[in-house]
N, CA, C and O atoms as a GROMACS GRO file, in nm:
protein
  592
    1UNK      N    1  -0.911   1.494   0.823
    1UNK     CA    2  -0.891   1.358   0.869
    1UNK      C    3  -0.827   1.282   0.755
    1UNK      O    4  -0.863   1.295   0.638
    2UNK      N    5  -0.700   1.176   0.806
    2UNK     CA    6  -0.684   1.142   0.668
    2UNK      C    7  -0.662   0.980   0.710
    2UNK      O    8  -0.624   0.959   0.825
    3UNK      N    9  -0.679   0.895   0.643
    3UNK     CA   10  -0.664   0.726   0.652
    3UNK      C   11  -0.558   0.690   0.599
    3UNK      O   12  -0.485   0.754   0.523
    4UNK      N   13  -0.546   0.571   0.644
    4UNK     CA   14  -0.452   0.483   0.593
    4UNK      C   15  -0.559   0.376   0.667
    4UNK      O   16  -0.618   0.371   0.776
    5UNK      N   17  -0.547   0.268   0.510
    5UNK     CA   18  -0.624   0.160   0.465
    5UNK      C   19  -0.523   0.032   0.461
    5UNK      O   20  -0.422   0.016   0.393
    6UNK      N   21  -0.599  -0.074   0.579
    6UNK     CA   22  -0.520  -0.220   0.544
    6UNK      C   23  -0.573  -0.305   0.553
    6UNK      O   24  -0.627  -0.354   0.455
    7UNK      N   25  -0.578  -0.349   0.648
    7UNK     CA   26  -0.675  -0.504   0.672
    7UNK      C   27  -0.587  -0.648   0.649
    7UNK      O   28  -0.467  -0.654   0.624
    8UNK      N   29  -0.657  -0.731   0.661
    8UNK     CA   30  -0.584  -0.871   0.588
    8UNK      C   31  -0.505  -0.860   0.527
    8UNK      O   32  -0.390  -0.879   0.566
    9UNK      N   33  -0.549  -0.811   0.353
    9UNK     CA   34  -0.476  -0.795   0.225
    9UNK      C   35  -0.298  -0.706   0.274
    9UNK      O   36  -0.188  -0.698   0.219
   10UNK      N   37  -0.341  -0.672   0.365
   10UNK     CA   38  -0.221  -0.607   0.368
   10UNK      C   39  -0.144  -0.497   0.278
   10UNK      O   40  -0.025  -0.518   0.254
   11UNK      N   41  -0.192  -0.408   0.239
   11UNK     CA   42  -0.165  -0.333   0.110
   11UNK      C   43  -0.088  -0.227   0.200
   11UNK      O   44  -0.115  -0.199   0.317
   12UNK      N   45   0.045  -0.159   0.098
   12UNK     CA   46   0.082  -0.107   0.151
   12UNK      C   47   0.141   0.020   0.046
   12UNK      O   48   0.152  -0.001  -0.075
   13UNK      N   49   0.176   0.149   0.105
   13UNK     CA   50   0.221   0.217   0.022
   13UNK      C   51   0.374   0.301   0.021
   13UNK      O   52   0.399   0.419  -0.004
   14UNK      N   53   0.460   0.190   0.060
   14UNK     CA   54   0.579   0.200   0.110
   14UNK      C   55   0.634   0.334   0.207
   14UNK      O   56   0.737   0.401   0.198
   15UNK      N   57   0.517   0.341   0.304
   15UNK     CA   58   0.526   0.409   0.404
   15UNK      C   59   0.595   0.358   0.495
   15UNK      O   60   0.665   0.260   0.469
   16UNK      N   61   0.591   0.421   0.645
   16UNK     CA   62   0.650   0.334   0.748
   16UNK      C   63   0.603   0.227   0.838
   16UNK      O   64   0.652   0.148   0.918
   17UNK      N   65   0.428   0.274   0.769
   17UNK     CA   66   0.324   0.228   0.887
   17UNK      C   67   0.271   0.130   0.795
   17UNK      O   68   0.195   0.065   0.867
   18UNK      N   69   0.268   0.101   0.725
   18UNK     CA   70   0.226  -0.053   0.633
   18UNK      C   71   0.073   0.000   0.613
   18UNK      O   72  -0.024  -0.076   0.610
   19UNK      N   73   0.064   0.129   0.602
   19UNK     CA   74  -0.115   0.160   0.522
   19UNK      C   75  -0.118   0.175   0.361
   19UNK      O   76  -0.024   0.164   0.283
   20UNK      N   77  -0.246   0.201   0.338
   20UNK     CA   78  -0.241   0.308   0.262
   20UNK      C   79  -0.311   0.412   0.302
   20UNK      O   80  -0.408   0.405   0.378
   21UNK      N   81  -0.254   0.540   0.238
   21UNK     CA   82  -0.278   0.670   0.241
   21UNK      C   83  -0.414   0.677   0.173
   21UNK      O   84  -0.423   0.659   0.051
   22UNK      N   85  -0.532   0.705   0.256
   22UNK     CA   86  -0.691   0.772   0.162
   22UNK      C   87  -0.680   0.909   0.214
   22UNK      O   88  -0.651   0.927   0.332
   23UNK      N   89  -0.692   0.968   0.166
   23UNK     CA   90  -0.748   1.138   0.164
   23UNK      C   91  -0.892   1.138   0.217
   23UNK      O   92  -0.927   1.166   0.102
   24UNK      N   93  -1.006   1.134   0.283
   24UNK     CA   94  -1.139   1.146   0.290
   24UNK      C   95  -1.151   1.287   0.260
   24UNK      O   96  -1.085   1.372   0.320
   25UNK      N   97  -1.231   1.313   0.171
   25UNK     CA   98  -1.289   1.400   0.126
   25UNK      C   99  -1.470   1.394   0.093
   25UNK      O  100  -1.520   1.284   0.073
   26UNK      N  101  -1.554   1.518   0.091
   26UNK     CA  102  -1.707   1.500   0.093
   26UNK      C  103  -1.708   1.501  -0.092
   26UNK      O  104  -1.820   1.515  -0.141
   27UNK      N  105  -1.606   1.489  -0.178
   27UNK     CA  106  -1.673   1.478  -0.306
   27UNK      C  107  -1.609   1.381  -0.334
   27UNK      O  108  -1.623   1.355  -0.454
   28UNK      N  109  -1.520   1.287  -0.261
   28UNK     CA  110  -1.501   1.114  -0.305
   28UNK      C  111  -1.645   1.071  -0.334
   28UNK      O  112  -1.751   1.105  -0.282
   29UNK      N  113  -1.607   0.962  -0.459
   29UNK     CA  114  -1.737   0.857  -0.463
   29UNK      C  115  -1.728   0.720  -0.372
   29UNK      O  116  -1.805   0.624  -0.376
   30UNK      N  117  -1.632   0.735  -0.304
   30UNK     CA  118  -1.598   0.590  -0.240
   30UNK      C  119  -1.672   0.545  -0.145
   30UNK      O  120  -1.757   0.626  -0.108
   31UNK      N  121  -1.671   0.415  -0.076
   31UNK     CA  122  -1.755   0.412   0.039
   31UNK      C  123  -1.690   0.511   0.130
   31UNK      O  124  -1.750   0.611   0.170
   32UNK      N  125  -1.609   0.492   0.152
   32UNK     CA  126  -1.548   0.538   0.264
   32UNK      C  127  -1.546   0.710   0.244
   32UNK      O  128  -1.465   0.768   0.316
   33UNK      N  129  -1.612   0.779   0.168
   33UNK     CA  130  -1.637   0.954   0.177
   33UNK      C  131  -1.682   0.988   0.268
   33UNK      O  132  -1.716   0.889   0.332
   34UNK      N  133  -1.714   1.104   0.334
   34UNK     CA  134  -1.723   1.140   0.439
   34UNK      C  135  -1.834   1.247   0.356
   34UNK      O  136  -1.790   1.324   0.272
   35UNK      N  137  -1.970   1.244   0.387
   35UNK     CA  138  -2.082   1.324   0.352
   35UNK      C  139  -2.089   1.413   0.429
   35UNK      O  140  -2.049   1.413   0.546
   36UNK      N  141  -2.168   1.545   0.335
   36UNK     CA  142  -2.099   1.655   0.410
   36UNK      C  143  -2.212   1.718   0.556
   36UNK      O  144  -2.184   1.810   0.633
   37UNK      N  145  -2.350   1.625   0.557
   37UNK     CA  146  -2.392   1.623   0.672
   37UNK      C  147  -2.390   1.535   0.753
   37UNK      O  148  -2.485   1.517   0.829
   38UNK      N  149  -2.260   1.446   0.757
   38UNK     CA  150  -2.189   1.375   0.869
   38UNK      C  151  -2.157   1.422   0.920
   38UNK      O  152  -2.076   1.504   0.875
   39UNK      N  153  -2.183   1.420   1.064
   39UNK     CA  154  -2.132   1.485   1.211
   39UNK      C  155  -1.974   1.419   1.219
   39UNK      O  156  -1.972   1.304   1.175
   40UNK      N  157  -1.838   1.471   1.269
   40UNK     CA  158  -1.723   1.400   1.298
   40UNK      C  159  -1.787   1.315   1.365
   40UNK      O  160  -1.781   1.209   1.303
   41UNK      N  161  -1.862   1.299   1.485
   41UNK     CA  162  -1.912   1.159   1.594
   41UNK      C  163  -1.998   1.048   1.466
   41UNK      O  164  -1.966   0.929   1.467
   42UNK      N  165  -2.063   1.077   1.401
   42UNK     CA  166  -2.082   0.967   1.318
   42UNK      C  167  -1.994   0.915   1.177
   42UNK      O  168  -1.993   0.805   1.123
   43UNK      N  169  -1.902   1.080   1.133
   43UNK     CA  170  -1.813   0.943   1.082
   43UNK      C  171  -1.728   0.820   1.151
   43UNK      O  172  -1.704   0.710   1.100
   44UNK      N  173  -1.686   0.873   1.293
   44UNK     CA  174  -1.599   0.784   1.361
   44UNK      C  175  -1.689   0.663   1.412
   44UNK      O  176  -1.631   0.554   1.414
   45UNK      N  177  -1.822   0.665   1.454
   45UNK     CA  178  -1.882   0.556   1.420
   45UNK      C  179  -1.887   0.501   1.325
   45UNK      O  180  -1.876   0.390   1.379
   46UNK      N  181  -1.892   0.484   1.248
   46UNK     CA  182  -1.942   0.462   1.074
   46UNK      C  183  -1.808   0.396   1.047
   46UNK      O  184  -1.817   0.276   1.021
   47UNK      N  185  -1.672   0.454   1.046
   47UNK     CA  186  -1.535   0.395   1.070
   47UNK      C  187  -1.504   0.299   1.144
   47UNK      O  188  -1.420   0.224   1.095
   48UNK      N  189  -1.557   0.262   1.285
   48UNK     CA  190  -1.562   0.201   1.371
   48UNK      C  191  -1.620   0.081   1.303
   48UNK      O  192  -1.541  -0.012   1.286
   49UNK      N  193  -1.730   0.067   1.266
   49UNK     CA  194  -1.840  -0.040   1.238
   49UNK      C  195  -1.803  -0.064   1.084
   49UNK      O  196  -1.862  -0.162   1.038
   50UNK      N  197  -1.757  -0.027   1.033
   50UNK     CA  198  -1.698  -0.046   0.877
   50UNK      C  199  -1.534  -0.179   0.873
   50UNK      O  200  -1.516  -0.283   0.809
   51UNK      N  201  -1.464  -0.120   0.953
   51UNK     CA  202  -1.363  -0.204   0.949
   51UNK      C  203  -1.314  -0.276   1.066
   51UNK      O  204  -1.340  -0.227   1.175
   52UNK      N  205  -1.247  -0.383   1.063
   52UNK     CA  206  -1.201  -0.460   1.150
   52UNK      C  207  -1.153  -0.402   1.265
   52UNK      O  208  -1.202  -0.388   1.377
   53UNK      N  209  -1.039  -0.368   1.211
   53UNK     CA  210  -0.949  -0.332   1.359
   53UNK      C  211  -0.915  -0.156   1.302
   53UNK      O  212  -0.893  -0.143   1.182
   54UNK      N  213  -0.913  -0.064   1.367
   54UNK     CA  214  -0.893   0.085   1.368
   54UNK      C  215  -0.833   0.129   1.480
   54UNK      O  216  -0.865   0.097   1.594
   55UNK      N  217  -0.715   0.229   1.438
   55UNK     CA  218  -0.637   0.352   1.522
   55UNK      C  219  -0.700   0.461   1.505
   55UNK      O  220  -0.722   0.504   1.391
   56UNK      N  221  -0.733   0.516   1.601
   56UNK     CA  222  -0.745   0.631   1.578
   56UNK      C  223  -0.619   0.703   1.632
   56UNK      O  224  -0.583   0.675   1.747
   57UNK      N  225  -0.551   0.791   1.560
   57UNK     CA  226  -0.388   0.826   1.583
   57UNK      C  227  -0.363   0.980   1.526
   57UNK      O  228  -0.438   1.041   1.450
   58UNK      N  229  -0.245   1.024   1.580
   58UNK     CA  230  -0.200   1.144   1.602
   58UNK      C  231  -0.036   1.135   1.495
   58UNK      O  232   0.043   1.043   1.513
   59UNK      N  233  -0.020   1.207   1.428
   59UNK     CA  234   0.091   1.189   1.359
   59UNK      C  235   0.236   1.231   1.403
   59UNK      O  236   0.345   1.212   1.350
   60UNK      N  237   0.196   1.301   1.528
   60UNK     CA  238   0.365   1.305   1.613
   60UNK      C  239   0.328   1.230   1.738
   60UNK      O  240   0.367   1.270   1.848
   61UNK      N  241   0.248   1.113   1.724
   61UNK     CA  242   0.210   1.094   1.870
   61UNK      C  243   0.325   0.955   1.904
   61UNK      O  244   0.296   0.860   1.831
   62UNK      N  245   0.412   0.934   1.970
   62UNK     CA  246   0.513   0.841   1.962
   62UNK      C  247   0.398   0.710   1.992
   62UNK      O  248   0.405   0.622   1.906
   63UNK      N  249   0.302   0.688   2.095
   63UNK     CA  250   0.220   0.588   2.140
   63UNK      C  251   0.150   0.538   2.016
   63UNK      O  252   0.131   0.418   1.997
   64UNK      N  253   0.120   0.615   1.946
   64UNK     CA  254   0.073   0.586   1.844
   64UNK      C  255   0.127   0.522   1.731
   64UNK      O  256   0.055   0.458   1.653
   65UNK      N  257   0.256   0.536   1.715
   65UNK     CA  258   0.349   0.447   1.620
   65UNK      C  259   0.340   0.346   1.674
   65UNK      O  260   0.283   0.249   1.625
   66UNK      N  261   0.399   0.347   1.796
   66UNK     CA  262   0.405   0.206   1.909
   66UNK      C  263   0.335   0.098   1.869
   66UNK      O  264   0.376  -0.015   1.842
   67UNK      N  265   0.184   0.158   1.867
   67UNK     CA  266   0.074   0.083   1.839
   67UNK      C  267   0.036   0.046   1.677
   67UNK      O  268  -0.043  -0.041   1.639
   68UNK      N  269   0.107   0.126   1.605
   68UNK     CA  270   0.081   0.061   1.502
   68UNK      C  271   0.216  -0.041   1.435
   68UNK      O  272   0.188  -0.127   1.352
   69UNK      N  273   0.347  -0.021   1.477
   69UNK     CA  274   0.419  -0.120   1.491
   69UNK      C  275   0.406  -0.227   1.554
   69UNK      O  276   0.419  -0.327   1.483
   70UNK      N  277   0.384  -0.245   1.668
   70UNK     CA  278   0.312  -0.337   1.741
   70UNK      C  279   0.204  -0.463   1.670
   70UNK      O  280   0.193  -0.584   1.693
   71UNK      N  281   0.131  -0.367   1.574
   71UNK     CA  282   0.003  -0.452   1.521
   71UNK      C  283   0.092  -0.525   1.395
   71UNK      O  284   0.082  -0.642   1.358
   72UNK      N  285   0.185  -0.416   1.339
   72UNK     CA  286   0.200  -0.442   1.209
   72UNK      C  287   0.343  -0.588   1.196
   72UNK      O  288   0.364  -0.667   1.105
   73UNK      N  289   0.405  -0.571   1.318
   73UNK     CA  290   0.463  -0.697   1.372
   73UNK      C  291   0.386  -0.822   1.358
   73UNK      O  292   0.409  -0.921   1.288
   74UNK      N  293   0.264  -0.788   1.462
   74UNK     CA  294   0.201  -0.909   1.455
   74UNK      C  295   0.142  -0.974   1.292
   74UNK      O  296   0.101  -1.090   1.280
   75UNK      N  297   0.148  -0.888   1.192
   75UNK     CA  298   0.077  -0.954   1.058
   75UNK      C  299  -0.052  -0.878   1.010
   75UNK      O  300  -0.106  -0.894   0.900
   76UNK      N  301  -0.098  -0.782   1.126
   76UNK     CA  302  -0.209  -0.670   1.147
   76UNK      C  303  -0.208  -0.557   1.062
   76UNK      O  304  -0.098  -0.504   1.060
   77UNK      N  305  -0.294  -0.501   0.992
   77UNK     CA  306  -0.206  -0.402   0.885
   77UNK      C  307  -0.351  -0.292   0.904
   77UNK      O  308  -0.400  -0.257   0.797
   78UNK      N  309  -0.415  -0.242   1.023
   78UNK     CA  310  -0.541  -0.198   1.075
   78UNK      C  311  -0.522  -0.085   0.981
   78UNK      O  312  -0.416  -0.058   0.924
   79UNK      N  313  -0.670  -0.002   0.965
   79UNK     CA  314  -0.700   0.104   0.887
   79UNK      C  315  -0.650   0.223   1.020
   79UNK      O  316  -0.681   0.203   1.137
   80UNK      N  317  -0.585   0.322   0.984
   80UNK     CA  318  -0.560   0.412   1.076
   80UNK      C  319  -0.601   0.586   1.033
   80UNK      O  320  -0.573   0.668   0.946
   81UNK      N  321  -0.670   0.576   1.135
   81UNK     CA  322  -0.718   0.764   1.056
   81UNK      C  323  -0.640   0.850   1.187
   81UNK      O  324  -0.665   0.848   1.308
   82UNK      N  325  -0.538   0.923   1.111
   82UNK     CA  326  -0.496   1.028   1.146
   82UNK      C  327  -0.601   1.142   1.178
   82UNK      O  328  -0.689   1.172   1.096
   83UNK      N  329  -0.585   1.219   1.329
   83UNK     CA  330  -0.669   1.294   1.404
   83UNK      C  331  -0.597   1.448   1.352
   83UNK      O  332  -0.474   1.456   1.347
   84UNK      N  333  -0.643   1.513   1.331
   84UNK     CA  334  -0.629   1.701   1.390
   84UNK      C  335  -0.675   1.681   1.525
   84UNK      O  336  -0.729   1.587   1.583
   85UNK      N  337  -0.632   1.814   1.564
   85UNK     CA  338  -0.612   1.820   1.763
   85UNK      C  339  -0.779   1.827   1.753
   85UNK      O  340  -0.850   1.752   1.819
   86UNK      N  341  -0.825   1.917   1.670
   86UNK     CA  342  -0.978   1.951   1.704
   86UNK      C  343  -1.089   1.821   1.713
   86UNK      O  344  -1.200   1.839   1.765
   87UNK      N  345  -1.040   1.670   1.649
   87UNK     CA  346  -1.104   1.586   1.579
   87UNK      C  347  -1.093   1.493   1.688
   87UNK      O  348  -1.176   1.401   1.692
   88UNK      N  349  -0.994   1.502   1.786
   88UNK     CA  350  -0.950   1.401   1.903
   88UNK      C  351  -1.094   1.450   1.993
   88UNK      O  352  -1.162   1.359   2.041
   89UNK      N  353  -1.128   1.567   2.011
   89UNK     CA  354  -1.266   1.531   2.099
   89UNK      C  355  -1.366   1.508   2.031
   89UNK      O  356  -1.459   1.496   2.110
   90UNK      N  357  -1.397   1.495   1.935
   90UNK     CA  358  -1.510   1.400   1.856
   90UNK      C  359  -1.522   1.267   1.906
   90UNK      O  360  -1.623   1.215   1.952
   91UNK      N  361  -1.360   1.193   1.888
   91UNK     CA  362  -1.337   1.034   1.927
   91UNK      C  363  -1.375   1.039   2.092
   91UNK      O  364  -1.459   0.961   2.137
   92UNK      N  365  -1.331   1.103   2.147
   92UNK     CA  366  -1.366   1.139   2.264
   92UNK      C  367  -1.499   1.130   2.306
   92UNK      O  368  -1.541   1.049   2.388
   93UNK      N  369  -1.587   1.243   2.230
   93UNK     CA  370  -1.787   1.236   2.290
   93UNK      C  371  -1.809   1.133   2.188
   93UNK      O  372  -1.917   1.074   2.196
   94UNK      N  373  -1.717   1.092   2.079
   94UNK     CA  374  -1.846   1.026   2.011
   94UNK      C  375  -1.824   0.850   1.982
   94UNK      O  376  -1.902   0.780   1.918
   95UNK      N  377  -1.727   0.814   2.032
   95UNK     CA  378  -1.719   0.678   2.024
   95UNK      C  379  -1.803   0.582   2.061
   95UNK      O  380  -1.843   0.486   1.995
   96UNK      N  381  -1.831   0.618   2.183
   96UNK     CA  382  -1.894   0.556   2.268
   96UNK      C  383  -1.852   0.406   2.371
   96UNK      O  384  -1.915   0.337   2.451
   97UNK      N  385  -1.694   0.406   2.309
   97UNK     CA  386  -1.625   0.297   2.394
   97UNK      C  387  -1.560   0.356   2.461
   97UNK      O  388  -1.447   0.313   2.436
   98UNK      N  389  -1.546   0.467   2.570
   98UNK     CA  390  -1.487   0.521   2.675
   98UNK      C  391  -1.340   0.593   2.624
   98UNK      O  392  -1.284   0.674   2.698
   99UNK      N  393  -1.286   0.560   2.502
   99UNK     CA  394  -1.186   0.588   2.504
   99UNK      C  395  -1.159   0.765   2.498
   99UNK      O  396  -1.246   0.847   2.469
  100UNK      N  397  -1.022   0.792   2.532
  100UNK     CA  398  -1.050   0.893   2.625
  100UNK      C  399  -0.906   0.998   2.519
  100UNK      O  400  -0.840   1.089   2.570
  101UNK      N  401  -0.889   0.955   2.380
  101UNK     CA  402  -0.786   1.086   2.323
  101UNK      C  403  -0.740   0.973   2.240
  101UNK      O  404  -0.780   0.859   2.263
  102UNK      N  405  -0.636   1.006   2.118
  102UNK     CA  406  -0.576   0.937   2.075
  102UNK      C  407  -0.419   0.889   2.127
  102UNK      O  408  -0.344   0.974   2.174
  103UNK      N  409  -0.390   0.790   2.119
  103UNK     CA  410  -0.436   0.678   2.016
  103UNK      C  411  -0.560   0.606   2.104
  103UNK      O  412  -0.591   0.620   2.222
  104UNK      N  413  -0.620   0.518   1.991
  104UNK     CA  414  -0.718   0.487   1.989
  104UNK      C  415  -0.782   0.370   1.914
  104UNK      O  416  -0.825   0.372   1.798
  105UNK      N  417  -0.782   0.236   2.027
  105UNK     CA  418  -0.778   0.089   1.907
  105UNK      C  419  -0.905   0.067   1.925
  105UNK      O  420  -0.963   0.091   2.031
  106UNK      N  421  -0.977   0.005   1.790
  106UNK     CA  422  -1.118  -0.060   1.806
  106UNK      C  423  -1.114  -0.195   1.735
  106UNK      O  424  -1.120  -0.188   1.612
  107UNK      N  425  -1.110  -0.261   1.764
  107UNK     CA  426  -1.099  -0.456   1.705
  107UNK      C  427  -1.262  -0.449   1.709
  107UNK      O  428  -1.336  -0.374   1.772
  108UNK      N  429  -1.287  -0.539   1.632
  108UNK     CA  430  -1.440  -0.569   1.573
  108UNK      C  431  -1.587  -0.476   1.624
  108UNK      O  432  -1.706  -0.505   1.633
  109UNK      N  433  -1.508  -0.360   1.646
  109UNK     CA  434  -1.636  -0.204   1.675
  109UNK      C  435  -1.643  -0.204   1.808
  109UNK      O  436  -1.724  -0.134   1.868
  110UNK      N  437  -1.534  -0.308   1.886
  110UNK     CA  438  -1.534  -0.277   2.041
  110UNK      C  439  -1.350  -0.207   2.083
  110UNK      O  440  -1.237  -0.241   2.047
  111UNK      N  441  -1.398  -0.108   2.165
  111UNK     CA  442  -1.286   0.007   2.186
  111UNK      C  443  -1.210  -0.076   2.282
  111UNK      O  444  -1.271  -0.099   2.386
  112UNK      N  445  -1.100  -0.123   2.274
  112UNK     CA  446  -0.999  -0.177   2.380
  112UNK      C  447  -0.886  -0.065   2.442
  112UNK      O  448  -0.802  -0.100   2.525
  113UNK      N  449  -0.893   0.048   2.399
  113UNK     CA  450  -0.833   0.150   2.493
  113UNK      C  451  -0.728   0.173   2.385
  113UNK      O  452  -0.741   0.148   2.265
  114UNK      N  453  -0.598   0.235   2.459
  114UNK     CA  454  -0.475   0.286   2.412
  114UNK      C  455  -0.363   0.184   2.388
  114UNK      O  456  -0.387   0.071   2.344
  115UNK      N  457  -0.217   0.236   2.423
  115UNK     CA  458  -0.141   0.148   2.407
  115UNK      C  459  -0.152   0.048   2.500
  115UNK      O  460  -0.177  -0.068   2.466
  116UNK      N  461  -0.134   0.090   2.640
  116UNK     CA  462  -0.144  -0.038   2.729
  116UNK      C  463  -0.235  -0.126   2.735
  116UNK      O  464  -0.194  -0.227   2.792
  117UNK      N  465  -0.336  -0.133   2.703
  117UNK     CA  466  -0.464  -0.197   2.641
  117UNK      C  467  -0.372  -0.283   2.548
  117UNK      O  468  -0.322  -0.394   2.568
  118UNK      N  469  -0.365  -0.205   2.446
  118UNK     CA  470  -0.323  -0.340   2.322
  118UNK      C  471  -0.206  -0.404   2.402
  118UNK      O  472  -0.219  -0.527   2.397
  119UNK      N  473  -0.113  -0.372   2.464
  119UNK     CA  474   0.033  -0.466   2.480
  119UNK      C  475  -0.023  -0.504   2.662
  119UNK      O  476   0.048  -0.577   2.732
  120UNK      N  477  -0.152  -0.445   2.715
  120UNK     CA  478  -0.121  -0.602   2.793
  120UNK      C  479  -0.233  -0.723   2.742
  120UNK      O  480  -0.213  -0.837   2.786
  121UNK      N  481  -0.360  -0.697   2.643
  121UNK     CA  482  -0.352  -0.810   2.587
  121UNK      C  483  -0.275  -0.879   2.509
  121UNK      O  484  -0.296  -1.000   2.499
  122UNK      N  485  -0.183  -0.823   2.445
  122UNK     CA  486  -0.057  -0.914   2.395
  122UNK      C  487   0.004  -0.980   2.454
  122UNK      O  488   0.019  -1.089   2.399
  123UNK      N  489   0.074  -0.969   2.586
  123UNK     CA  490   0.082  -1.011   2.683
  123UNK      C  491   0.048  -1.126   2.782
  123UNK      O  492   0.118  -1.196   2.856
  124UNK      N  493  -0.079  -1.120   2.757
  124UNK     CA  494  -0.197  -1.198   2.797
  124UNK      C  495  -0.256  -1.306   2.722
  124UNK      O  496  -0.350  -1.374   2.766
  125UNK      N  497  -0.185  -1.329   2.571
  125UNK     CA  498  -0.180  -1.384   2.461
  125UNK      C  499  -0.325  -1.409   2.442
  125UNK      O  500  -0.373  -1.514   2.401
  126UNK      N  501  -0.428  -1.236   2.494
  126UNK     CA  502  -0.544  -1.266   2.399
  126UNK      C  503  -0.545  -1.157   2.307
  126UNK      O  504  -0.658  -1.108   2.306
  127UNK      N  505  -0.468  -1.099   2.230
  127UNK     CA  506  -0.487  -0.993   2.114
  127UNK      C  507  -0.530  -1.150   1.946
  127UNK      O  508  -0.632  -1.176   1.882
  128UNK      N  509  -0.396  -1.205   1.943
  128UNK     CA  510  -0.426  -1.304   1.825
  128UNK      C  511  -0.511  -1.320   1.861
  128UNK      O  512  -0.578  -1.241   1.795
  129UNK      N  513  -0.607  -1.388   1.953
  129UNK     CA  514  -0.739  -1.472   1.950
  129UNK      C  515  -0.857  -1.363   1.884
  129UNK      O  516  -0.937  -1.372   1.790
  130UNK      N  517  -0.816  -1.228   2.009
  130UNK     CA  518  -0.955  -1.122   1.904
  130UNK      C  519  -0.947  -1.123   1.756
  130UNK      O  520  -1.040  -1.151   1.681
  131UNK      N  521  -0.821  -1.090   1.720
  131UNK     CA  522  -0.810  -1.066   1.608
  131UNK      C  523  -0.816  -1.155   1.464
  131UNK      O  524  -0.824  -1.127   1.344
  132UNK      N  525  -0.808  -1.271   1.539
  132UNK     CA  526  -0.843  -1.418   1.470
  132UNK      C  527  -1.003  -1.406   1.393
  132UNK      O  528  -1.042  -1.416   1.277
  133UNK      N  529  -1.079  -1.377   1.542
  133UNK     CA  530  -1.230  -1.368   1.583
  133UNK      C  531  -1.285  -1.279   1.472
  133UNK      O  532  -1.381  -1.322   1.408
  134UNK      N  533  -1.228  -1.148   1.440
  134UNK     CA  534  -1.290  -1.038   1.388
  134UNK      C  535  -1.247  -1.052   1.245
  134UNK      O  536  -1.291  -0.976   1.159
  135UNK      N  537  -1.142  -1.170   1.215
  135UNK     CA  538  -1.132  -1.114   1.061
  135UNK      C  539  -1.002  -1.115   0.998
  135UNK      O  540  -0.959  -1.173   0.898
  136UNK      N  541  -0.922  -0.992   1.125
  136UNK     CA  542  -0.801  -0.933   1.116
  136UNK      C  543  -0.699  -1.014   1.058
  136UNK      O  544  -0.643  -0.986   0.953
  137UNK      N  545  -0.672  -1.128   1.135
  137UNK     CA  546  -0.601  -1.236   1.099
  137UNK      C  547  -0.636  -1.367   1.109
  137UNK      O  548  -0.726  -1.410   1.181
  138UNK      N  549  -0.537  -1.456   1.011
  138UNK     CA  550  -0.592  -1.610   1.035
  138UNK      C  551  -0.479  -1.673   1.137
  138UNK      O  552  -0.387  -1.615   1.195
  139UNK      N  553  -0.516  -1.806   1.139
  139UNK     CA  554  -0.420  -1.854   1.237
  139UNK      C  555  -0.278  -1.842   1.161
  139UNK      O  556  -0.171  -1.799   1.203
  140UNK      N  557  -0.310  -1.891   1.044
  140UNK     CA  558  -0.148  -1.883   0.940
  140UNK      C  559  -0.086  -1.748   0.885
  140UNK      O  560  -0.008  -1.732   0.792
  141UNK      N  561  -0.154  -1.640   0.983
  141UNK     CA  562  -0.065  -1.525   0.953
  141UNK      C  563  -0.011  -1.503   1.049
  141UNK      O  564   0.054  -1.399   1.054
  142UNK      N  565  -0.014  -1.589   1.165
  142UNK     CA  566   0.016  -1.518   1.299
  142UNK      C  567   0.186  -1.565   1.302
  142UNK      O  568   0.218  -1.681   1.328
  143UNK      N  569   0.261  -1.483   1.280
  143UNK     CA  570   0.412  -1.550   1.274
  143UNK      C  571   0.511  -1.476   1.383
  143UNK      O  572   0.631  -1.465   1.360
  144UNK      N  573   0.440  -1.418   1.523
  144UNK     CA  574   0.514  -1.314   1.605
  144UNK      C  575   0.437  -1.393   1.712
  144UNK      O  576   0.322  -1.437   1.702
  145UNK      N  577   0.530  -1.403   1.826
  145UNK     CA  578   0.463  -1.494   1.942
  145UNK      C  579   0.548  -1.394   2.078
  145UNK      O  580   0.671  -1.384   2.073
  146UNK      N  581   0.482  -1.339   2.174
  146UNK     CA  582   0.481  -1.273   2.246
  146UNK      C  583   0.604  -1.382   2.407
  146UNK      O  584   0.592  -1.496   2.452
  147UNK      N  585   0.715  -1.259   2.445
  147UNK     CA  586   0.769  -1.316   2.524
  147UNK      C  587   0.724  -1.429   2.616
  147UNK      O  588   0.606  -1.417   2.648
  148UNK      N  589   0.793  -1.548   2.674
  148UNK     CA  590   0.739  -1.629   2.812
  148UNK      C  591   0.828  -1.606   2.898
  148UNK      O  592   0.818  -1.653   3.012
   0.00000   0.00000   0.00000
């Protein structure tokens, strides 16, 4: 499993996806290590409930760029953990917000689904408001305003 770390601060590591690159590994000292009698279903909880907004994503998955361009438009710079095929049914039994494969968005530890999820609350001009709510962004980062 590997992350990319953002949040607010926006940090980036002149990738394409505006993260940064973490490695999780069980002999990091960081919070974010992955212990080595963590079940995959409770690190992805534990991920879930740790940060704001999260992808769970596939690295040839086109929906999955979508979605993280999409966010990263809006001023959104979400932590994204790249899946192995084997790791997508973990998110699967172990989320517990229905979502059903990657990609895979969670705004403040509640699962809002896939792509169409995120772009028809964009749509719906309630994504800024969640994301206001949880942290993600303030009102003065919001500088992308969705077609009328």
């Amino acid at each position: 499993m590997a992350m990319h770390g953002g949040g607010a601060d926006g940090g980036r590591d002149g990738g394409g996806d505006g993260g940064v690159r973490l490695e999780l590994s069980p002999t990091s000292a960081s919070p974010l290590s992955i212990g080595e009698a963590e079940s995959p279903e409770m690190r992805i909880r534990r991920l879930i409930a740790e940060n704001p907004v999260v992808i769970f994503s596939r690295g040839s998955c086109c929906m999955c760029h979508v979605m993280k361009r999409l966010l990263a438009t809006i001023g959104v710079h979400p932590t994204v953990i790249e899946l192995a095929e084997d790791e997508v049914a973990a998110l699967c039994d172990g989320s517990g917000g229905g979502a059903s494969g990657a990609p895979a968005l969670y705004i403040g530890g509640a699962c809002v689904g896939g792509l169409e999820s995120l772009v028809a609350l964009h749509l719906g001009n309630k994504l800024v408001p969640k994301l206001v709510q949880v942290g993600a962004l303030t009102n003065n980062d919001f500088i992308f305003s969705p077609p009328t």
